[in-house]
C-alpha positions as CSV (number, residue, x, y, z in Angstrom):
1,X,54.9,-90.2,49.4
2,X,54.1,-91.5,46.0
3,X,56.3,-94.4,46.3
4,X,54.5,-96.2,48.9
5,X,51.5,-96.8,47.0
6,X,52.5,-97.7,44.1
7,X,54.7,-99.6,45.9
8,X,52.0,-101.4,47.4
9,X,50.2,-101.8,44.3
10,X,53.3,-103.4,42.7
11,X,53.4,-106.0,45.6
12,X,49.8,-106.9,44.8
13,X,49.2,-106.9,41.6
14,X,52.8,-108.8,40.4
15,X,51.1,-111.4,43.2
16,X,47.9,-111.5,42.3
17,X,48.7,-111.5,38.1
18,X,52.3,-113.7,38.3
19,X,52.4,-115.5,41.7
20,X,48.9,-117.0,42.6
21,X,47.2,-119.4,41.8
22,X,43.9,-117.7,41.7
23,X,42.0,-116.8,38.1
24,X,44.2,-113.7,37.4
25,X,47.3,-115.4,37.1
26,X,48.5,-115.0,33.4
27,X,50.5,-118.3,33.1
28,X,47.0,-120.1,34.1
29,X,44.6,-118.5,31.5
30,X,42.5,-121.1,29.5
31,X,42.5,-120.4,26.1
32,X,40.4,-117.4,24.8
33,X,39.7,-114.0,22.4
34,X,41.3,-111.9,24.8
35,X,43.7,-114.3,26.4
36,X,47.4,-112.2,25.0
37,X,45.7,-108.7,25.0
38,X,45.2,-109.6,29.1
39,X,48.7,-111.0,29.4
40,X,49.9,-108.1,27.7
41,X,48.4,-105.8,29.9
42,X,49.3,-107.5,32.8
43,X,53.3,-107.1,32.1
44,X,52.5,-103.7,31.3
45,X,50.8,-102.6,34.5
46,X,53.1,-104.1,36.4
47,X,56.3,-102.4,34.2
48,X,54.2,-98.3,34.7
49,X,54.1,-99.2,38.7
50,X,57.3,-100.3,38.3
51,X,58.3,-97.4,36.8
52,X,56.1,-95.1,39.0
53,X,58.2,-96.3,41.9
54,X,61.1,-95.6,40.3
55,X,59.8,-92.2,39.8
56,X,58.6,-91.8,43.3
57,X,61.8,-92.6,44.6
58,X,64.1,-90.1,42.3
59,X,61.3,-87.5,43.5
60,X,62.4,-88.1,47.5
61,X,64.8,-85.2,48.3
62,X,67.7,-87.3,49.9
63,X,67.6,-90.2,47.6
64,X,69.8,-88.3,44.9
65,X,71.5,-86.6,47.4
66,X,70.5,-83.3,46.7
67,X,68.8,-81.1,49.1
């Protein structure tokens, strides 16, 4: 149950901050004080729900195989 949203979340926001071509997008950034301390917590966000999926899908009882 944990891995779906973050799941989700993962989907959106490595769209919204890598893929589009909307203001968020960190390759698209004009040049600014807080341009690299956004970048950087762009990849990191998308790295912890990376990870949180990851997590939520070790925690499902027949993914291991264990029961």
């Amino acid at each position: 149950m944990v891995a779906v949203p973050l799941a989700v979340a993962l989907v959106i926001g490595a769209h919204s901050h890598f893929l589009s071509f909307g203001t968020d997008n960190v390759f698209r950034l004009p040049p600014g004080e807080f341009r690299l301390s956004y970048q950087i917590s762009a990849v990191l966000l998308v790295s912890l729900e990376a990870l949180g999926c990851w997590i939520g899908y070790q925690m499902l009882p027949n993914a291991t195989g264990k029961s």
